[in-house]
C-alpha positions in Angstrom: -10.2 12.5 -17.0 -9.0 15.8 -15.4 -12.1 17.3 -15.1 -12.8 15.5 -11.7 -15.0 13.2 -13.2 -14.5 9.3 -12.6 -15.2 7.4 -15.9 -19.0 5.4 -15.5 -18.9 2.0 -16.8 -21.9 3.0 -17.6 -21.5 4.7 -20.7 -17.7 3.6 -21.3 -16.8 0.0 -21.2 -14.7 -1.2 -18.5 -11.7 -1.8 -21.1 -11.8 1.6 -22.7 -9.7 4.5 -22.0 -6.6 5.5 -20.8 -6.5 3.5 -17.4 -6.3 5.1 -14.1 -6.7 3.4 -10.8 -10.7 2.5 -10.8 -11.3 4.9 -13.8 -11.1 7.8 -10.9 -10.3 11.1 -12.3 -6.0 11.8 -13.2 -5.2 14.9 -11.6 -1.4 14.8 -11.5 -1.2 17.6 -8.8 -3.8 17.0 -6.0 -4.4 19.1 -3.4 -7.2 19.3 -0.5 -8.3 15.6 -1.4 -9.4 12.9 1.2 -7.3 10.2 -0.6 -4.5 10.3 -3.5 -3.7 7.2 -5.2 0.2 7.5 -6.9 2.4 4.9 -8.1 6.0 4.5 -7.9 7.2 2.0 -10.9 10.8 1.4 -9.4 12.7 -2.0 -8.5 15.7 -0.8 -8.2 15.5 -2.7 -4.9 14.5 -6.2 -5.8 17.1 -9.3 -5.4 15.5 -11.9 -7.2 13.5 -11.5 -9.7 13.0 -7.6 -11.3 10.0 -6.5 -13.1 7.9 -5.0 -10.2 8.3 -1.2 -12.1 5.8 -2.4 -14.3 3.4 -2.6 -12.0 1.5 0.4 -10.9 0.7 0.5 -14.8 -0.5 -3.5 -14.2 -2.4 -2.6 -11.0 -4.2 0.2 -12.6 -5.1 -1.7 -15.8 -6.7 -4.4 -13.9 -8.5 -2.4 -11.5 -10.6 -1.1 -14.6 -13.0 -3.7 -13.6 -13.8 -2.5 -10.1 -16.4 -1.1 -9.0 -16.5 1.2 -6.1 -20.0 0.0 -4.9 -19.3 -3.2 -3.0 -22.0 -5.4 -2.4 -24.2 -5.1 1.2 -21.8 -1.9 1.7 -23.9 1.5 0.9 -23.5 3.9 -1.6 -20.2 3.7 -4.1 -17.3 4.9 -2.1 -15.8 7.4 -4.6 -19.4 9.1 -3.8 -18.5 9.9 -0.6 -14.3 10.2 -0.7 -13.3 12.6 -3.1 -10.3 10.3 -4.3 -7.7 11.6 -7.8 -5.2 9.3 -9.4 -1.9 11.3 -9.2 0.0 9.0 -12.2 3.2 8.0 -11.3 6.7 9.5 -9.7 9.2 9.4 -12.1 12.1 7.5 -10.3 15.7 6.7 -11.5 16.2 3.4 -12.7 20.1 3.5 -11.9 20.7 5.3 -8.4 18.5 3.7 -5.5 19.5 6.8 -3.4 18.2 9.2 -5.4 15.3 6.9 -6.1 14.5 6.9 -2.4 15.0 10.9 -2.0 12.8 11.4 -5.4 10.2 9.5 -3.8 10.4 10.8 -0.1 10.3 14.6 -1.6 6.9 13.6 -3.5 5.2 11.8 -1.1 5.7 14.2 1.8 4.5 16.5 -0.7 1.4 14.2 -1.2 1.0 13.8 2.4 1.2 17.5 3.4 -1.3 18.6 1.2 -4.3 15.6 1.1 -5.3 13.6 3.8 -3.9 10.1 3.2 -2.0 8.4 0.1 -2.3 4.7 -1.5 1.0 4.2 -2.9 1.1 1.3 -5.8 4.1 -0.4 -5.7 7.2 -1.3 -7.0 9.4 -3.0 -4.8 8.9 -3.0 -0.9 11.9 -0.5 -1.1 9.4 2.5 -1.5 7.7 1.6 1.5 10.5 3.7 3.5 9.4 7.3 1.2 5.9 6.3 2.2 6.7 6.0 5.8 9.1 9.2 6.0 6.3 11.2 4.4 3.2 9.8 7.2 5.3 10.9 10.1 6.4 14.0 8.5 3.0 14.5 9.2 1.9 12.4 12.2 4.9 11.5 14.1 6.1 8.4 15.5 3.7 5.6 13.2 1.6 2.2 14.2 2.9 -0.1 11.0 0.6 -2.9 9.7 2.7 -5.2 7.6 1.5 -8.1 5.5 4.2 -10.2 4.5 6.3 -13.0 3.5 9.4 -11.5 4.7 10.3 -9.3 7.7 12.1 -6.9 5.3 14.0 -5.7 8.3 17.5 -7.1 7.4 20.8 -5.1 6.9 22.1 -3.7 3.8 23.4 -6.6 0.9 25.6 -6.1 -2.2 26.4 -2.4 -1.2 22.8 -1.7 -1.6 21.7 0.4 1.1 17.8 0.3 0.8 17.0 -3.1 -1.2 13.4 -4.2 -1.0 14.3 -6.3 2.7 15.4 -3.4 4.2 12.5 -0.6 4.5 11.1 -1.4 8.0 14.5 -1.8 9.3 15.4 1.8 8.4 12.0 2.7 9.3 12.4 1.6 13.1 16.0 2.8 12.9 14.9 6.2 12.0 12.3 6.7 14.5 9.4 6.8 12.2 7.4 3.6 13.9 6.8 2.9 17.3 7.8 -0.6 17.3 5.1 -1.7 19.9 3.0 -0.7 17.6 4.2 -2.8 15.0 2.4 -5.6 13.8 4.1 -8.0 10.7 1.6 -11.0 9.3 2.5 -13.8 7.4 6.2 -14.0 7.8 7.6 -17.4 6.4 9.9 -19.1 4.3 13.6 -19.1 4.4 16.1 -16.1 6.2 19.6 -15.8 5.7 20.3 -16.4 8.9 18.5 -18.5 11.9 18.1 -15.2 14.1 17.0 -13.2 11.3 13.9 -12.0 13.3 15.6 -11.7 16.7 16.1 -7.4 15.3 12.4 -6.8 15.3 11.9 -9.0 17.7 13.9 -7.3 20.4 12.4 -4.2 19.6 8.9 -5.4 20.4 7.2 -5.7 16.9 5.0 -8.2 16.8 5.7 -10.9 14.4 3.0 -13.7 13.3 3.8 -16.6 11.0 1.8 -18.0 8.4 1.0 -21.1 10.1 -1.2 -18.9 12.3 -3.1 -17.2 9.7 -5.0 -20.5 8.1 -9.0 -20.3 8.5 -12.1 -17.6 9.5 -11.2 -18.3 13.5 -7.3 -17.7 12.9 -7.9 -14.4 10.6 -11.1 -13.3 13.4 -8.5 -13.9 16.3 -5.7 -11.6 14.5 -8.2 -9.0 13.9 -8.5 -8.4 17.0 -4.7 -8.4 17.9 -4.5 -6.1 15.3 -6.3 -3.5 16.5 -4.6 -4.0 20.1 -1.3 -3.7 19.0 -2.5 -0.5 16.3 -4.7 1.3 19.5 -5.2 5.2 18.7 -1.4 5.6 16.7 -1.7 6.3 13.8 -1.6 3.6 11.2 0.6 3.0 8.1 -0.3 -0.3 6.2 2.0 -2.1 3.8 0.6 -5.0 2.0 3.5 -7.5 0.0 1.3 -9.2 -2.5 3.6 -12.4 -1.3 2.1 -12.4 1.7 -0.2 -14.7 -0.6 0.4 -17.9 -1.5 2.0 -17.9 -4.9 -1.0 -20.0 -5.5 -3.3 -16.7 -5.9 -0.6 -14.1 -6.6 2.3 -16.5 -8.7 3.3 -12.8 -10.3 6.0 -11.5 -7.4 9.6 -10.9 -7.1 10.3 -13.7 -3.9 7.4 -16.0 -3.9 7.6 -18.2 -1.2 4.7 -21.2 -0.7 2.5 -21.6 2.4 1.5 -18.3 2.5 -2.6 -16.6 3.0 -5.4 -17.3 0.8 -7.0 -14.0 -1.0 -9.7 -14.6 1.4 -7.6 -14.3 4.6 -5.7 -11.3 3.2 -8.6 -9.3 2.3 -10.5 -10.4 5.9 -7.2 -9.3 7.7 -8.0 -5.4 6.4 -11.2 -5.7 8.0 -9.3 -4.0 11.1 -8.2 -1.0 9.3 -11.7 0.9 9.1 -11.4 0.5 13.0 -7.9 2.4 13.9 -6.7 5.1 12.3 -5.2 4.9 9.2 -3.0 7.5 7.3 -1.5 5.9 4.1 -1.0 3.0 2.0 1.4 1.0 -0.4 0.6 -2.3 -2.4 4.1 -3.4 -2.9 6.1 -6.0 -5.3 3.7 -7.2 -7.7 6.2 -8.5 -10.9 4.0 -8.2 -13.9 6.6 -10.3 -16.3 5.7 -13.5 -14.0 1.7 -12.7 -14.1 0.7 -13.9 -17.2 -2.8 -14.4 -16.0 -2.7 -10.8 -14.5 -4.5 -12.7 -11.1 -1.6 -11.3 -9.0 -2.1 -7.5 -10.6 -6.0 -8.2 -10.1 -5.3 -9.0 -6.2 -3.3 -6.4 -5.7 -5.9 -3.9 -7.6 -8.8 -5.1 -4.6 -6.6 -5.0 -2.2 -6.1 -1.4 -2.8 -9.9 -1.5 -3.5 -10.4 -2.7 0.2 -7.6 0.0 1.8 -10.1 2.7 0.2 -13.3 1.2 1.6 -11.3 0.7 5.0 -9.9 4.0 5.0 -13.9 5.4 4.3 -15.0 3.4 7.3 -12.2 4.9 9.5 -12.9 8.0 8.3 -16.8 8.5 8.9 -16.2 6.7 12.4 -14.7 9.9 13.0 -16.7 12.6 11.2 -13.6 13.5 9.1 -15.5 13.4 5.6 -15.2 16.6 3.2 -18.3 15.4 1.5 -20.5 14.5 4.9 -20.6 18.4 5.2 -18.1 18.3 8.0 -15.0 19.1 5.8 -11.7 17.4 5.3 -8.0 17.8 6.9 -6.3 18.7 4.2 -4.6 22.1 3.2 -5.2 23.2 -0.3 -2.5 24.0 -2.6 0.3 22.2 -4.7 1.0 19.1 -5.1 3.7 16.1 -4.7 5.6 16.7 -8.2 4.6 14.3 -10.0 4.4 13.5 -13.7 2.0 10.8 -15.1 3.6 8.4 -17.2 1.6 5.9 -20.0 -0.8 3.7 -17.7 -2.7 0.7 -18.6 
């Protein structure tokens, strides 16, 4: 798997091998490449229930059954996106600030180096490393977030960058533009009744559930979506509990009343029309998944951000394999070591 070769279901079945995301090729040290998929098993960060650094390994074992030719969409995407597996960033389990600084370090190198990164998550803590790493390249950032929560509180319990607090460093830090902002699915219970009046004020743009039920609702936000994004460039953050815990029962703060699979995957329809420049999949808990439908979710969800980013990316001619030749610099990588997957 490091000869650049993705594994064909073909003449390997879907459950053999050592499991990478999709069965694309492990290159631990990318460089030059359109797209590099990494995961960061850490939950250092998590407040209820801990498990979600078992999940890149999850994510990437269930994704064996994908596909990268999607029906009615044109030849296999991996055809056309030269995409590697990077394995995972080895992140302390104890210190959650050297957690965050291990993570920033690799993922800026990521970013400086390839185009754009899908970062499998892990609790909604890494989401700040992702984000510090886009605008070390792209400045100020457009932010889709998918979500139960607003994960914009304050620090808790001494902990200064638990898995509610990402987007609230992120905006306090100057890496989003908070009119650019967009947060879907936001529901539940808060710790306090003006626990959304911080993003608010800023001018983030903050949909509940209730207005996320149905083909119209997820057609109408769509749209907002890509008025809110405009030309900024885009960092999406999908929180698997953005779902109901109907579909994805396998997360660290499930809260009912949340999307359908449907509606989630139809809201990332707007992605291949903006401009996105990196991805996380966040909080999947694999010890509450027996099933492995919440790791499976998250595994086309990361699917669809790959197909989005391809649609994005020949809307603009920026394709390394269309002839017209990629962004990216060549050279080393983010640092990171592959651990056991799948």
């Amino acid at each position: 798997m490091t000869d650049g070769r993705r594994i064909s279901a073909g003449s390997s079945p879907r459950y053999a091998q050592i499991a990478t995301f999709m069965r694309l090729p492990l290159v631990p040290d990318p460089g030059g490449r359109d797209l590099v998929v990494v995961g960061a098993p850490y939950d250092g960060g998590a407040s209820y229930r801990p498990g979600a650094r078992l999940a890149p390994r999850a994510i990437r074992h269930e994704s064996c059954l994908l596909h990268g030719t999607g029906i009615d969409r044109g030849p296999n995407v991996f055809d056309v996106l030269d995409v590697v597996d990077a394995g995972d960033i080895d992140l302390s389990p104890f210190s959650m600030e050297l957690a965050i600084e291990t993570a920033t370090a690799a993922l800026t190198g990521l970013a400086r180096d390839n185009d754009a990164f899908l970062l499998l998550g892990g609790d909604h803590s890494m989401s700040l490393p992702g984000m510090r790493a886009a605008h070390a390249r792209h400045g100020p950032l457009a932010v889709l977030h998918l979500d139960a929560h607003s994960d914009t509180f304050p620090p808790v319990y001494g902990g200064l960058h638990h898995h509610g607090t990402p987007f609230r460093w992120g905006l306090d830090e100057g890496l989003i533009d908070p009119l650019g902002m967009i947060q879907i699915g936001i529901r539940g219970h808060n710790p306090s009744p003006d626990s959304l009046d911080y993003p608010r004020g800023l001018g983030v743009t903050v949909v509940p559930a209730r207005d996320c039920a149905g083909t119209a609702a997820v057609e109408r936000l769509v749209d907002r979506i890509r008025r809110v994004v405009g030309t900024r460039p885009l960092y999406v953050s999908v929180d698997v509990d953005v779902v109901d815990p109907a579909f994805a029962p396998g997360t660290g703060t499930p809260a009912p009343g949340g999307l359908s699979s449907r509606e989630l995957l139809g809201l990332l329809a707007a992605i291949g029309d903006l401009d996105p420049v990196a991805f996380d999949v966040m909080e999947v808990c694999p010890p509450y998944d027996p099933s492995g439908i919440t790791a499976l979710l998250a595994a086309e969800v990361g699917a669809e951000l790959v197909y989005q980013y391809l649609r994005a990316r020949r809307r603009t001619g920026a394709l390394s394999r269309d002839g017209v030749g990629g962004t990216a610099r060549s050279g080393g990588g983010p640092g990171c070591t592959p651990t056991a997957r799948g």
